[in-house]
BALOBA-1460 file (C-alpha; in Angstrom, 3 decimals):
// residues 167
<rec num="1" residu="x" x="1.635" y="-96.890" z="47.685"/>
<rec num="2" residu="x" x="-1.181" y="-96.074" z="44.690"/>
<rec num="3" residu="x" x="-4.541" y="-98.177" z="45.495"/>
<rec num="4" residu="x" x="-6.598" y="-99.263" z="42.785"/>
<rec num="5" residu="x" x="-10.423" y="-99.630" z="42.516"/>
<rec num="6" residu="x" x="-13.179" y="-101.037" z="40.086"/>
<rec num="7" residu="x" x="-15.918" y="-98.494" z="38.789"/>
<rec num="8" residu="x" x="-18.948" y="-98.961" z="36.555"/>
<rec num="9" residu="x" x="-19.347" y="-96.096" z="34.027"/>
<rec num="10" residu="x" x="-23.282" y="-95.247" z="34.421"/>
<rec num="11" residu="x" x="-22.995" y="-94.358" z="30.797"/>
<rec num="12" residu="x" x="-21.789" y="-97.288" z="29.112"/>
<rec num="13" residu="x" x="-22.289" y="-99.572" z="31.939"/>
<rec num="14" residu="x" x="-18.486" y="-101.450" z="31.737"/>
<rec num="15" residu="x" x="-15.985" y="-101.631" z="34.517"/>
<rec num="16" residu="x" x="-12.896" y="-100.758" z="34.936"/>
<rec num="17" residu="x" x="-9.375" y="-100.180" z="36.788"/>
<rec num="18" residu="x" x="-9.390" y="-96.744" z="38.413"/>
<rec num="19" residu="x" x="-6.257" y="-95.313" z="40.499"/>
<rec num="20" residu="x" x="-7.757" y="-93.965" z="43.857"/>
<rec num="21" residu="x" x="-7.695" y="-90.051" z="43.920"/>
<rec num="22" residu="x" x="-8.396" y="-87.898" z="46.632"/>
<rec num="23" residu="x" x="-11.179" y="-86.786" z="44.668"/>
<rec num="24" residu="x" x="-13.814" y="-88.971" z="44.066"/>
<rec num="25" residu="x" x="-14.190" y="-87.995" z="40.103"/>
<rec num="26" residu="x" x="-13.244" y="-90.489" z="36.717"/>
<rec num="27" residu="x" x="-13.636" y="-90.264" z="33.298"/>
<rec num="28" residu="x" x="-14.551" y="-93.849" z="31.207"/>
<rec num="29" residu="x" x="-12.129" y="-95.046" z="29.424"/>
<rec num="30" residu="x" x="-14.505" y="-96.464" z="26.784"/>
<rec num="31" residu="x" x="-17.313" y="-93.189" z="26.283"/>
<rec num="32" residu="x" x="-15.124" y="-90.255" z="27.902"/>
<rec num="33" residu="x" x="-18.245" y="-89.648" z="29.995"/>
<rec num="34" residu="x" x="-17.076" y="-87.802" z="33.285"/>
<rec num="35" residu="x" x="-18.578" y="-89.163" z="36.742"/>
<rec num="36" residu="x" x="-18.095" y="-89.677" z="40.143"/>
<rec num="37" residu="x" x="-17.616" y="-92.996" z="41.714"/>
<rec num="38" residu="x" x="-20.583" y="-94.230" z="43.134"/>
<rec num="39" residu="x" x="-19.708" y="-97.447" z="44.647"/>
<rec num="40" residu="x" x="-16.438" y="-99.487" z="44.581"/>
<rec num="41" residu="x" x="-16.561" y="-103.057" z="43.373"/>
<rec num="42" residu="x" x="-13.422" y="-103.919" z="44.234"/>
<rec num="43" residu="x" x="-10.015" y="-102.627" z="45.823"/>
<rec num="44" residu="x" x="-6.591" y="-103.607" z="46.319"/>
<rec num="45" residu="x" x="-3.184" y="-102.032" z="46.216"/>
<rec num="46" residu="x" x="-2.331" y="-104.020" z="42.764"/>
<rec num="47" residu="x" x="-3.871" y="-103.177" z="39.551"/>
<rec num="48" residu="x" x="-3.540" y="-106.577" z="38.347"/>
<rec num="49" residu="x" x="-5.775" y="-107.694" z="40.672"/>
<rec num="50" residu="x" x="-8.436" y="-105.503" z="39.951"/>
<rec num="51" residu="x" x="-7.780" y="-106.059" z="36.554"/>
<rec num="52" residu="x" x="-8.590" y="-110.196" z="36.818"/>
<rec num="53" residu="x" x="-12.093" y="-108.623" z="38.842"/>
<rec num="54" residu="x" x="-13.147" y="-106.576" z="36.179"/>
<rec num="55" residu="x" x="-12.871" y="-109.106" z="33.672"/>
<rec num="56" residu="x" x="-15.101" y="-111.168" z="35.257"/>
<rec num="57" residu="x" x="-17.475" y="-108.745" z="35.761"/>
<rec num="58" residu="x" x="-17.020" y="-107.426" z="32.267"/>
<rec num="59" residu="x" x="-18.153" y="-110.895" z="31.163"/>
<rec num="60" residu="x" x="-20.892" y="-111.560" z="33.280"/>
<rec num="61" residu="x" x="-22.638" y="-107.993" z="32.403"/>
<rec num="62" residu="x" x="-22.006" y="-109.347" z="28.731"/>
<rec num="63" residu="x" x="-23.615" y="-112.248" z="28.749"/>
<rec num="64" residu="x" x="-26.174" y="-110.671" z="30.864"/>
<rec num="65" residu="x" x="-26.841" y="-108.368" z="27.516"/>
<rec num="66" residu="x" x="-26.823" y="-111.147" z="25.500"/>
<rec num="67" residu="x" x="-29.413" y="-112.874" z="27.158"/>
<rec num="68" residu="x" x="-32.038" y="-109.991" z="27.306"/>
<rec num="69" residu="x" x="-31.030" y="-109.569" z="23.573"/>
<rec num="70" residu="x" x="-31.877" y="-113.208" z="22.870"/>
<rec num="71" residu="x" x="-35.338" y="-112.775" z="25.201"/>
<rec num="72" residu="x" x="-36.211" y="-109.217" z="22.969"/>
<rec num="73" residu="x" x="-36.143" y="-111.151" z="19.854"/>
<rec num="74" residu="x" x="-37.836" y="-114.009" z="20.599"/>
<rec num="75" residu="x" x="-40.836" y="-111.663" z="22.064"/>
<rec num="76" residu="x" x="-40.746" y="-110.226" z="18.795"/>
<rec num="77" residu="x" x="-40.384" y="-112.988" z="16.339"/>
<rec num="78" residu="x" x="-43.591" y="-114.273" z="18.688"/>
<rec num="79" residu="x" x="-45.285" y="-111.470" z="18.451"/>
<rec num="80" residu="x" x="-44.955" y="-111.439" z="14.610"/>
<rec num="81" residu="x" x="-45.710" y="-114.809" z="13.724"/>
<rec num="82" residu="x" x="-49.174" y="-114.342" z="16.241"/>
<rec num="83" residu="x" x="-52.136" y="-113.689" z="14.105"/>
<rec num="84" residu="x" x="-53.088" y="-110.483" z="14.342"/>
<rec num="85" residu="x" x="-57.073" y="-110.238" z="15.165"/>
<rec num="86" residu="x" x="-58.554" y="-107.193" z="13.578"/>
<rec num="87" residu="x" x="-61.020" y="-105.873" z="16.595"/>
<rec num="88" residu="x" x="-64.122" y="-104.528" z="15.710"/>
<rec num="89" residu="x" x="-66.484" y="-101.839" z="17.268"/>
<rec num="90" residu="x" x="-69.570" y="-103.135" z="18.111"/>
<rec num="91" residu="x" x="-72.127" y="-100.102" z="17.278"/>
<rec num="92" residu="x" x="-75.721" y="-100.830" z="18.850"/>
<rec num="93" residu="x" x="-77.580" y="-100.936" z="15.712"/>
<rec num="94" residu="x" x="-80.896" y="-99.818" z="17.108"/>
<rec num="95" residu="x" x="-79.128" y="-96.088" z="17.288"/>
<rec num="96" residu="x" x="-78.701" y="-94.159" z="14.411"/>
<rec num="97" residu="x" x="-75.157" y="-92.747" z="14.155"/>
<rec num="98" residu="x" x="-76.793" y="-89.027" z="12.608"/>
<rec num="99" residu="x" x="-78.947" y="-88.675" z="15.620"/>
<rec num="100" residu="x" x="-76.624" y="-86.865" z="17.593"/>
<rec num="101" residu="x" x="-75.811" y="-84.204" z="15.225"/>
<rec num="102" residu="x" x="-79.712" y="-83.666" z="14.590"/>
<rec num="103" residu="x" x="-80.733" y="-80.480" z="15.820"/>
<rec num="104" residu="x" x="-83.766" y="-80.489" z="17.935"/>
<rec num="105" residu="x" x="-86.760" y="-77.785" z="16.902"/>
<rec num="106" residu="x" x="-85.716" y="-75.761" z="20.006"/>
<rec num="107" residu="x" x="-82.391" y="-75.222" z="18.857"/>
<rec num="108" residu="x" x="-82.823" y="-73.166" z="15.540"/>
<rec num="109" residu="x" x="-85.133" y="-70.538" z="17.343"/>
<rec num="110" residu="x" x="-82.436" y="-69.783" z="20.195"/>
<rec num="111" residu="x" x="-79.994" y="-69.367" z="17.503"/>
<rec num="112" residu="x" x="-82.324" y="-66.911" z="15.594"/>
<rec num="113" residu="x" x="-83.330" y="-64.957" z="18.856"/>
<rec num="114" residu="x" x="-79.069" y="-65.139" z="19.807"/>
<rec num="115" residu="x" x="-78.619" y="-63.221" z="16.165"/>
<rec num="116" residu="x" x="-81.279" y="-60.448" z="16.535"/>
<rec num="117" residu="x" x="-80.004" y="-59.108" z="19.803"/>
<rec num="118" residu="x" x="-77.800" y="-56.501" z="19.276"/>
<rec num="119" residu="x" x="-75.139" y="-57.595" z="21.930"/>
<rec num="120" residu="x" x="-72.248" y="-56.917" z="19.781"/>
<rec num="121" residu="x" x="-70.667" y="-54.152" z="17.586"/>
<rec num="122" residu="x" x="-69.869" y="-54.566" z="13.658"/>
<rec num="123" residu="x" x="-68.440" y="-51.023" z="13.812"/>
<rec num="124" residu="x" x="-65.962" y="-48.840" z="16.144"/>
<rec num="125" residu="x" x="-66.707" y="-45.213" z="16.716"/>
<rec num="126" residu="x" x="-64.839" y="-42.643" z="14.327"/>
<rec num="127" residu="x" x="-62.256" y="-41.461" z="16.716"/>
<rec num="128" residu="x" x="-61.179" y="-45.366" z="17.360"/>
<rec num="129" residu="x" x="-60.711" y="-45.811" z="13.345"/>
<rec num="130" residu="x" x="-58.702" y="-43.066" z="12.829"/>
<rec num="131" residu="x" x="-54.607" y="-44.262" z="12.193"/>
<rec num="132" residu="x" x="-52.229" y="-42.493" z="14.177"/>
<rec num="133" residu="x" x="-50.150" y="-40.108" z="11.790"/>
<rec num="134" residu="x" x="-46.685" y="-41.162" z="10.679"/>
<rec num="135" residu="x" x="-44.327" y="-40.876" z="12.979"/>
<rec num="136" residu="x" x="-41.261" y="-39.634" z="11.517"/>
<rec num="137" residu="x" x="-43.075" y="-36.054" z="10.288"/>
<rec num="138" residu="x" x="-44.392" y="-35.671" z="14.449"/>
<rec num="139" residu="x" x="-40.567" y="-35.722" z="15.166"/>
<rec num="140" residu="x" x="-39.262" y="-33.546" z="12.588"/>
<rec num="141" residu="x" x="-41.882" y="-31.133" z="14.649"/>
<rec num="142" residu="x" x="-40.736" y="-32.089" z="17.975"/>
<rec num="143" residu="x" x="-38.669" y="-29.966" z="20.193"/>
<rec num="144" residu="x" x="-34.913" y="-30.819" z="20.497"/>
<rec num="145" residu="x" x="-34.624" y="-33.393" z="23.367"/>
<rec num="146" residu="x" x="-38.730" y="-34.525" z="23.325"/>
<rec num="147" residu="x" x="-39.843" y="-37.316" z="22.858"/>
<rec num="148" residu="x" x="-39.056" y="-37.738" z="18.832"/>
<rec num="149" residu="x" x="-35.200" y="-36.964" z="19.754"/>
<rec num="150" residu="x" x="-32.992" y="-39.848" z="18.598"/>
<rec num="151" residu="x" x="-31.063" y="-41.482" z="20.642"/>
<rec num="152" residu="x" x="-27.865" y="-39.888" z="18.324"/>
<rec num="153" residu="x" x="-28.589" y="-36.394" z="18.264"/>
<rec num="154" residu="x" x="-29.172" y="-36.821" z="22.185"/>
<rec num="155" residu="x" x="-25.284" y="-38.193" z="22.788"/>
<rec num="156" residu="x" x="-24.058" y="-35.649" z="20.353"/>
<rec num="157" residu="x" x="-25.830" y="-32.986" z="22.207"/>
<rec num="158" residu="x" x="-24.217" y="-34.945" z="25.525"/>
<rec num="159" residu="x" x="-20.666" y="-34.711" z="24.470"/>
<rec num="160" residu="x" x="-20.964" y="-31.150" z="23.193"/>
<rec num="161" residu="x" x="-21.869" y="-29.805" z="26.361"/>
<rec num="162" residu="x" x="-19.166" y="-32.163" z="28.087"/>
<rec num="163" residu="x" x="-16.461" y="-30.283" z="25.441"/>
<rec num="164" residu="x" x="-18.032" y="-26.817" z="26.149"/>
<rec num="165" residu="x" x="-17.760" y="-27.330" z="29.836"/>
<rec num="166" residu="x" x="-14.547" y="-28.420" z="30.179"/>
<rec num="167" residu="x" x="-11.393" y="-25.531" z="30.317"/>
């Protein structure tokens, strides 16, 4: 004789009637979300049992909802009708804001002696500069099978041989 359980969908959080399987997999009824079952709220060997269960359940997770709904709004309608206070930064005013970006008279000079070292290279030497030639007139000059050989004339080379060698 079939058993019957109540599951919870994790997705939409509602209960309901599930036959007992061997394995321990459902998919809700409501969101087609495919789970396992987790835990068992209630079994019997008549659905209509677990159907009066559910119900119950069904209801009290709904007015559970309802009453966090009801508590959201009235935080929010609270929080609207508060007066917002506008908050101000207190800046010290015996600080000037510029005099952090001030430079000091020892900063100028280490930048000047920092430029006249000659640390670093405006120009590479002439056999860096010059561009590789174009590729495709090195391959017209290669050898068949180098390194310019397409990857074409190579298979049609392939086959030929595999035609030639065969009686």
């Amino acid at each position: 004789m079939p058993e019957f359980h109540a599951v919870q969908c994790f997705q939409c959080q509602t209960f309901q009637v599930q036959q007992v399987k061997k394995v321990a997999k459902f998919s809700c009824s409501l969101c087609g979300c495919k789970q396992s079952v987790r835990k068992a709220y209630a079994i019997s060997a008549q659905a209509k049992d677990i159907r009066l269960v559910v119900q119950q359940l069904n209801l009290k997770r709904q007015k559970a909802d309802e009453q966090q709904g009801a508590e959201r709004e009235a935080d929010i309608t609270q929080f609207a009708e508060s007066p917002r206070r506008k908050e101000a930064t207190v800046i010290p005013e015996n600080l000037p804001a510029w005099d952090d970006f001030l430079e000091t008279e020892e900063g100028p000079q280490e930048d000047q002696q920092r430029t006249t070292d000659s640390n670093f290279v405006t120009q590479l030497p002439d056999a860096k500069r010059q561009k590789r030639a174009n590729t495709s007139q090195n391959n017209q000059d290669a050898p068949p099978g180098g390194p310019g050989h397409s990857n074409q004339q190579r298979r049609a080379e392939w086959t030929q041989r595999l035609i030639v060698q065969r009686p």
